[in-house]
C-alpha positions as CSV (number, residue, x, y, z in Angstrom):
1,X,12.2,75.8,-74.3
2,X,11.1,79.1,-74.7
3,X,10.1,80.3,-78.6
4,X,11.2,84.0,-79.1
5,X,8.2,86.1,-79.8
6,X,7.3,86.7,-83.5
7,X,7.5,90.6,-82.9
8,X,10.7,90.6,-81.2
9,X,13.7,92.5,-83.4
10,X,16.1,90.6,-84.7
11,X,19.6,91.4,-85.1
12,X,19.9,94.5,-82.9
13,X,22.2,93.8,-80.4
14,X,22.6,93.7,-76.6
15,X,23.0,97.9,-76.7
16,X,20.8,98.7,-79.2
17,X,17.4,98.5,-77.3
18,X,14.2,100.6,-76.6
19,X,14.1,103.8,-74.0
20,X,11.7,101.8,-72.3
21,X,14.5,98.7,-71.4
22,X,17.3,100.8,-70.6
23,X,14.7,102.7,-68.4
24,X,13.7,99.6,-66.5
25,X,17.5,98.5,-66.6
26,X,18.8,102.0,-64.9
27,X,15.9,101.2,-62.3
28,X,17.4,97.7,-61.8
29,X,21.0,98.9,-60.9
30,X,19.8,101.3,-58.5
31,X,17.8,98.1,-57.0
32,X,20.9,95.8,-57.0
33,X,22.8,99.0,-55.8
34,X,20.8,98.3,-52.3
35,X,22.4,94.6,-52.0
36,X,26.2,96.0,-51.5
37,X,25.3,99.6,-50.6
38,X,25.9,98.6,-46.8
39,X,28.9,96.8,-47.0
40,X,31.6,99.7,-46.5
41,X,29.3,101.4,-43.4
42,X,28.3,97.2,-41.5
43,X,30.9,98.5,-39.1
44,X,30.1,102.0,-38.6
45,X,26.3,101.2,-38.2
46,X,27.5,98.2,-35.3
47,X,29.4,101.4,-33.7
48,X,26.7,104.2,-33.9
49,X,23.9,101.7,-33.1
50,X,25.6,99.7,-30.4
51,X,25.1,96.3,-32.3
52,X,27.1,93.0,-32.5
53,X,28.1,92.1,-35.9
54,X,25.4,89.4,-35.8
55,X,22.7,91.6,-34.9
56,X,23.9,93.8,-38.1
57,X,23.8,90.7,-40.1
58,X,20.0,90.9,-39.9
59,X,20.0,93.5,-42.1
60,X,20.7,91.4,-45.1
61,X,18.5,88.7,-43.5
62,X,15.3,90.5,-42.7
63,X,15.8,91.6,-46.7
64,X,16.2,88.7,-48.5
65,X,13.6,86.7,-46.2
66,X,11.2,89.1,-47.2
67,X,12.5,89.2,-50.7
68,X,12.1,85.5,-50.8
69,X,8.5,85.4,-49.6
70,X,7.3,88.3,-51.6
71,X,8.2,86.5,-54.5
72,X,5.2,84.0,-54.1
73,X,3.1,87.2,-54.7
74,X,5.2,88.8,-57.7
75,X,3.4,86.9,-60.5
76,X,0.3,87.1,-59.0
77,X,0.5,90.8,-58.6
78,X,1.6,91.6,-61.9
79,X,-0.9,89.5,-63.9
80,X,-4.2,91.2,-62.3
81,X,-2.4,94.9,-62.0
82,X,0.4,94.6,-65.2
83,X,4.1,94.7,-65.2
84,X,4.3,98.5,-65.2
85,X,2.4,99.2,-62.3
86,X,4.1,96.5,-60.1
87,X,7.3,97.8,-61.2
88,X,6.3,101.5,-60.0
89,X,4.3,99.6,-56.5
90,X,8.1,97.9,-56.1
91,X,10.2,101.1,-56.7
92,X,7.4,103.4,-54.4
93,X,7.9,100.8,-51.9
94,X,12.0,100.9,-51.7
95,X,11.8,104.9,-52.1
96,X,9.9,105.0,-48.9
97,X,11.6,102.3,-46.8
98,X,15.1,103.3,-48.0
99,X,14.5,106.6,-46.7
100,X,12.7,105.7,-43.2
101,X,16.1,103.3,-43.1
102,X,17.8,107.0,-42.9
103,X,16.4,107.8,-40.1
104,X,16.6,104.5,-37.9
105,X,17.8,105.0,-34.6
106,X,17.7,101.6,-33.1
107,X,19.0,98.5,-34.8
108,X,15.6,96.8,-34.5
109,X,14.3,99.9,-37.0
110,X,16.5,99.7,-39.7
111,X,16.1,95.6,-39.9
112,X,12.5,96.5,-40.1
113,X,12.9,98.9,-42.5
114,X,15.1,97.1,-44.6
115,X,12.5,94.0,-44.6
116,X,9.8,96.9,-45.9
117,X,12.7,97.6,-48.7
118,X,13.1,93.5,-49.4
119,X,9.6,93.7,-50.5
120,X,10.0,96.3,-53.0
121,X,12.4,94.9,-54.2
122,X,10.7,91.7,-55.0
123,X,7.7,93.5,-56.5
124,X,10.6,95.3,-58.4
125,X,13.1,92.9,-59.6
126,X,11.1,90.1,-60.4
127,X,8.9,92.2,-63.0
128,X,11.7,93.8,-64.5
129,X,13.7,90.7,-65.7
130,X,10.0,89.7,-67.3
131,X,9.7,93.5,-68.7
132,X,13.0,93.6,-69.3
133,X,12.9,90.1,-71.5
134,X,9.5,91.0,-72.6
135,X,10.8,94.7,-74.6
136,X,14.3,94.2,-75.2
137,X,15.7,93.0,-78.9
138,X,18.0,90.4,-79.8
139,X,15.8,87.7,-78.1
140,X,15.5,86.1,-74.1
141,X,19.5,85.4,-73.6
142,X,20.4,89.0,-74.7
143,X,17.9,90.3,-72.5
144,X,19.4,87.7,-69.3
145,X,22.4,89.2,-70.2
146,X,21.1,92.5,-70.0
147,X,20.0,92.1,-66.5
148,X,22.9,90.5,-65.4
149,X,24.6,93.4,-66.5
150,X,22.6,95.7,-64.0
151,X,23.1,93.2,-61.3
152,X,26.9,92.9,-61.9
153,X,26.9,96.9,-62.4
154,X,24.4,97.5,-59.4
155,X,26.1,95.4,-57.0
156,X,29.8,96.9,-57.9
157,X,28.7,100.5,-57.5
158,X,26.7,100.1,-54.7
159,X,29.7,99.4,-52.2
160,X,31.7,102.3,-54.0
161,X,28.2,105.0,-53.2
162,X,27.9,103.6,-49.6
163,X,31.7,104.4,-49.3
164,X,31.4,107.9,-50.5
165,X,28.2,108.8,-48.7
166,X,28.4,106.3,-45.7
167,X,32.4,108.3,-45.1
168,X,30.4,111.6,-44.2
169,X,27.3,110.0,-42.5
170,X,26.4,106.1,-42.5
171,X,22.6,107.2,-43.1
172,X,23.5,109.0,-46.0
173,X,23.8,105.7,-48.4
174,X,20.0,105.0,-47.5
175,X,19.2,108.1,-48.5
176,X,21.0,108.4,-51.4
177,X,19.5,104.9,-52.9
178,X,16.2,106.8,-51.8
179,X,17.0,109.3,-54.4
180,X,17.9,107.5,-57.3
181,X,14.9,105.3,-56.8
182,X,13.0,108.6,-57.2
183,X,14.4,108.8,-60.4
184,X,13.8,105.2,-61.9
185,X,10.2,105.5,-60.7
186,X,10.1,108.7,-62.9
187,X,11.7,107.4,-65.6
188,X,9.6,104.0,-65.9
189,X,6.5,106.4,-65.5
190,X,7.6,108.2,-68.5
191,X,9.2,105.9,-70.9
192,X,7.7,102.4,-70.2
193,X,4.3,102.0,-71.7
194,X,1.8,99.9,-70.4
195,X,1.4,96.7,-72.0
196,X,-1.3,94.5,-72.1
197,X,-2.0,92.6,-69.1
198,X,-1.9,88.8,-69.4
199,X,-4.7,86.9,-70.8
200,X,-4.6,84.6,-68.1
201,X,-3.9,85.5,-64.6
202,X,-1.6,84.0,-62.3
203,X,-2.7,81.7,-59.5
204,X,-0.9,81.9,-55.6
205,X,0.3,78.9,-56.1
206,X,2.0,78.8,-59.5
207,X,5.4,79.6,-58.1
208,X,5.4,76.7,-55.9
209,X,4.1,74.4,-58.5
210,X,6.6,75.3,-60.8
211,X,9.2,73.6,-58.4
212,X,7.5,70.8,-59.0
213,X,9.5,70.7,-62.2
214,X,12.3,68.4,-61.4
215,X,15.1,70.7,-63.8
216,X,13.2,74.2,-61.7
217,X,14.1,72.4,-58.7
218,X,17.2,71.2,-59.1
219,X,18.4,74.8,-60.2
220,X,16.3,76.0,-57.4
221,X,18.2,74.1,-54.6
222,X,21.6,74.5,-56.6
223,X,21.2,78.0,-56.3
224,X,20.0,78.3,-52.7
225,X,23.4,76.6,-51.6
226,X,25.4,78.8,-54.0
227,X,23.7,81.9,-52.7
228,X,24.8,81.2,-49.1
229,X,28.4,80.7,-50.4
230,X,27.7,84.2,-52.0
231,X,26.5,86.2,-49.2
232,X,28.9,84.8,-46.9
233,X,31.7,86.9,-48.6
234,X,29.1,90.1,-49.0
235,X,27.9,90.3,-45.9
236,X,30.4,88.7,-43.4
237,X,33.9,89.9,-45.2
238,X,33.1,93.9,-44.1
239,X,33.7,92.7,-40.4
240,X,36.7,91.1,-41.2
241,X,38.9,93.4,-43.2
242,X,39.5,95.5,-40.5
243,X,39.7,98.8,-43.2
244,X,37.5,102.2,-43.1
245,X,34.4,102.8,-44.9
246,X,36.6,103.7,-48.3
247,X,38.7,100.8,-48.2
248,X,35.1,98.3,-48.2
249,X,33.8,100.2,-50.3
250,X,36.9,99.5,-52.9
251,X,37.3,95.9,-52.1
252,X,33.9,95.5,-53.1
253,X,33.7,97.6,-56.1
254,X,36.9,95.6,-57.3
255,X,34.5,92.2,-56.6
256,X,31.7,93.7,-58.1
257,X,33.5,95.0,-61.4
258,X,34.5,91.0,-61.8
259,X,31.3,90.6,-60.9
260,X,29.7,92.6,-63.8
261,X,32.7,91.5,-66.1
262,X,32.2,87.4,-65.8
263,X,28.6,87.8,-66.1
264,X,28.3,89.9,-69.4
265,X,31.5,88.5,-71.1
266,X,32.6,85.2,-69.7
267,X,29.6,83.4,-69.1
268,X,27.7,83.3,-72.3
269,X,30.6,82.6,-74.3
270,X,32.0,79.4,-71.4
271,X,28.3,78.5,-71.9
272,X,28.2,78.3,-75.7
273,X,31.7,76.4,-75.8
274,X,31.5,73.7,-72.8
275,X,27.5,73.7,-71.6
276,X,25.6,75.8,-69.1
277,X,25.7,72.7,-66.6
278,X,29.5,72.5,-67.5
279,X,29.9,76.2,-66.5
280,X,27.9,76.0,-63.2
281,X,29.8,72.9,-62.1
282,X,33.3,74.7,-62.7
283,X,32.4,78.2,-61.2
284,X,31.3,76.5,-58.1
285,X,34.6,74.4,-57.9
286,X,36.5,77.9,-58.4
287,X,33.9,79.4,-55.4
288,X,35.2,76.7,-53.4
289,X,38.5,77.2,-53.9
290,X,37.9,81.1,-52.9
291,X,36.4,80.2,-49.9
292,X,39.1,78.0,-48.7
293,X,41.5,80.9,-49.1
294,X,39.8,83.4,-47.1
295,X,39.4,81.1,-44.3
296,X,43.5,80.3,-44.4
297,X,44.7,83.4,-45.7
298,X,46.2,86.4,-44.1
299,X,44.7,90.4,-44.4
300,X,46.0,90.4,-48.0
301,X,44.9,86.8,-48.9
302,X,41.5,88.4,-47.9
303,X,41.2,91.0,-49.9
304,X,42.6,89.3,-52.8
305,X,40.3,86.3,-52.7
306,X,37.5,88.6,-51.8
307,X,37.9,90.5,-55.0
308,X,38.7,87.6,-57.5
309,X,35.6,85.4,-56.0
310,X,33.1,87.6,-58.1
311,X,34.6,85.6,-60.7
312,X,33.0,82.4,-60.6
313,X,29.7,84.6,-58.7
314,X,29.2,86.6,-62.4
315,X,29.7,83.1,-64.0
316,X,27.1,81.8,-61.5
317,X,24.8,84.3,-61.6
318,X,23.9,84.2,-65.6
319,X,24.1,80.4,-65.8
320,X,21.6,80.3,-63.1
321,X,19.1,82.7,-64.1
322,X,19.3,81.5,-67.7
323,X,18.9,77.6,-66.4
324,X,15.7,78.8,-63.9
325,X,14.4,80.4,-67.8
326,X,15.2,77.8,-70.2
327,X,15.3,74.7,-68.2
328,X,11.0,74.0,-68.0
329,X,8.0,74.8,-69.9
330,X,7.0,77.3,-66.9
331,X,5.8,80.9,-67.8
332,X,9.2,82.7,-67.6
333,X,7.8,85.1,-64.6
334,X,6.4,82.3,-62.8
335,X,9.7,80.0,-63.4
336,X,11.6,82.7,-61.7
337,X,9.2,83.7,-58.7
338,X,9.7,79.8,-57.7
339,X,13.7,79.9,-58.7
340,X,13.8,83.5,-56.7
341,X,12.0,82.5,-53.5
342,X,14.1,79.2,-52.9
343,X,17.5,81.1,-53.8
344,X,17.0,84.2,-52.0
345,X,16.7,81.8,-48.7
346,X,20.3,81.0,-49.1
347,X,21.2,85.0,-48.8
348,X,18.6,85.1,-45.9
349,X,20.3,82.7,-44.0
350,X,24.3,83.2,-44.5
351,X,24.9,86.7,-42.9
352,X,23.4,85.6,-39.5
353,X,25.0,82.3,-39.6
354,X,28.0,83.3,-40.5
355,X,28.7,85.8,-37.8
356,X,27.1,83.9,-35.2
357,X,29.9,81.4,-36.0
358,X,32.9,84.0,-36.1
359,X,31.4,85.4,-32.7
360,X,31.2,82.2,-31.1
361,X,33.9,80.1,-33.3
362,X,36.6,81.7,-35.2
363,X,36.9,84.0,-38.5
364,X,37.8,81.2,-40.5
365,X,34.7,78.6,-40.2
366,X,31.8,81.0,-41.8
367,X,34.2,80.3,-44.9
368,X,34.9,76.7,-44.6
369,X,30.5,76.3,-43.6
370,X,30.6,78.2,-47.3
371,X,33.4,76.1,-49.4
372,X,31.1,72.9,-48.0
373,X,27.9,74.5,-49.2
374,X,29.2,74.9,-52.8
375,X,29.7,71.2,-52.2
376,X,26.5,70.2,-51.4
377,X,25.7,72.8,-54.4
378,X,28.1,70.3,-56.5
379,X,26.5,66.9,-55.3
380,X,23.2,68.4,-56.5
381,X,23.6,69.0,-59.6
382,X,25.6,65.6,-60.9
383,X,22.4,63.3,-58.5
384,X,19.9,65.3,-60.7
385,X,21.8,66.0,-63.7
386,X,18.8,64.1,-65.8
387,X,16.2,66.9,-65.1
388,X,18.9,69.1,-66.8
389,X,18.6,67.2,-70.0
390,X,16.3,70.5,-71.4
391,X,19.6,72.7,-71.0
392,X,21.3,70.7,-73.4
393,X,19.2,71.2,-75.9
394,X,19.6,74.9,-75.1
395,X,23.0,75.1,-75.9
396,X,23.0,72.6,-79.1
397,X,20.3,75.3,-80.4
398,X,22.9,77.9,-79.1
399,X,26.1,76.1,-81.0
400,X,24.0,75.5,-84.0
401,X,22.8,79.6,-84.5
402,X,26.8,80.6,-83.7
403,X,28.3,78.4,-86.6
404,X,29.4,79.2,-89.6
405,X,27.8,79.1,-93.1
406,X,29.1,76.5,-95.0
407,X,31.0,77.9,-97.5
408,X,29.3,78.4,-101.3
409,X,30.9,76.3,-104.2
């Protein structure tokens, strides 16, 4: 475990932090923002670019394959060059590929592009957790909790932007994101100071040596199953509901508000009660369940499943990012280089797999392909549940700072 640093404020709250986190956290929106922001304009891009749903897929693919791979280099970056610098490199990077994505004309561009935009993103996201965990008060699970708020927050407004932009113009989305990146690289410039770079730097290697930690692994490979689940719905669902670029973009602001909800409010309290372990087990069972309904279900079972499956995702998405923190004696930014670069495989690999089985299958199997990956997600965690032993401990720490005093006599 993880002692909280001796500087660190205590008592302030999730919402009471420094310019400098809510800076980084405002950046970290705009980069979830980019995960969803095609969703309500997949189908207008397939028409304007003459593309197969499958070859539209790639967009998500190219991004988190790069995203996965660049985060090998994050930690190595960052310790030679500091946070602050790689944050700004990361944001640069998605202001300038984000834009070029605007002005794409083949398919084959904008995947391209969109890989350029993956590895800002990297650079970007993988800093700012350790920035933002790093600066913010109220110790390292306020902090999680934090960024998954600007995940859940990101990824629910980003369908609802690249409805109202991508309804005039699908290349105005990619330029918008361009924008607001503009604004988190001037805000991080202005309000996040330079800390001290680390006293030792980090080797190529560390990320994959990390996974050499049988509880990093385990929520590793747990999470790279559960992320294929997840970007099953994000990325296949928009060719299926058969609804304009407004009624996506709704459907997936609904999902993402759940999202954003489960993550900030449900999670840490399920995990404080029953067990971070306890919590991954049942929001995968509930994923499952999902997944099995949009595969049976009708146009309103759909949507309806669609929406309440960011649910158990919010649920997912803090118990996994605190497990990949908590769970070894790993530097935190290394522990979740190794945890990133394993998960994000599972979002590389679901969009093109899953329409290539709708186009060559039916609409229903990408879904019942994702109900059996939570599965295997399942299996993985009870045959390893012993290198989760540390996460235990996490909680009984957890239990013991919520109780009660005992009452004076």
């Amino acid at each position: 475990m993880h002692a909280q640093p001796a500087d660190t404020p205590k008592g302030g709250g999730i919402l009471r932090q420094p310019m400098s986190v809510w800076a980084t956290a405002f950046a970290a929106v705009v980069a979830f923002m980019g995960i969803g922001l095609v969703d309500p304009i997949l189908p207008a891009i397939a028409k304007n670019l003459d593309a197969s749903p499958s070859q539209v897929s790639l967009l998500f693919t190219s991004y988190f394959l790069i995203t996965a791979v660049a985060m090998l280099i994050t930690g190595w970056v960052s310790s030679r060059i500091g946070g602050k610098r790689t944050l700004l490199i990361g944001l640069a990077l998605v202001v300038l590929f984000a834009g070029l994505a605007g002005t794409s004309d083949g398919v084959g561009q904008l995947v391209g592009f969109r890989a350029g935009w993956g590895l800002g993103n990297a650079l970007f996201v993988a800093t700012a957790l350790a920035v933002i965990v790093g600066a913010a008060t109220g110790g390292a699970e306020s902090a999680i909790i934090l960024y998954e708020a600007a995940l859940g927050l990101g990824i629910s407004l980003g369908p609802l932007v690249g409805a109202v932009l991508g309804d005039m113009n699908w290349r105005y989305p990619f330029f918008g994101t361009a924008i607001l990146m503009a604004v988190g690289f001037l805000l991080i410039t202005t309000l996040l100071k330079a800390g001290p770079r680390p006293a030792e730097k980090t080797r190529l290697s560390a990320p994959i040596r990390a996974l050499g930690h049988g509880g990093l692994a385990t929520t590793a490979f747990t999470a790279l199953f559960y992320n294929y689940a997840f970007f099953t719905i994000l990325a296949f669902t928009p060719f299926i509901l058969g609804m304009d670029a407004y009624g996506i973009g709704f459907v997936f602001f609904g999902w993402g508000v759940l999202v954003a909800l489960s993550s900030v409010f449900a999670a840490p309290v399920l995990q404080r009660r029953y067990g971070t372990v306890r919590v991954m087990h049942a929001a995968l069972v509930l994923l499952v369940l999902f997944q099995l309904g949009l595969a049976v279900f009708g146009h309103q079972g759909i949507i309806v499943c669609t929406i309440l499956s960011g649910i158990p995702i919010g649920m997912n998405n803090t118990a996994f990012t605190e497990a990949a923190m908590e769970v070894s004696d790993n530097p935190r930014p290394v522990a979740s280089a190794g945890y990133n670069f394993v998960r994000w495989l599972g979002g590389a690999l679901a969009p093109f797999f899953a329409t290539k089985m709708a186009e060559h299958v039916n609409d229903g199997l990408p879904y019942y392909v994702g109900a059996a990956s939570c599965a295997v997600a399942i299996v993985i965690l009870v045959a390893r549940r012993r290198h989760l032993a540390p996460l235990e401990r996490v909680d009984i720490d957890h239990a013991f700072e919520d109780a009660p005093l005992p009452a004076q006599t």
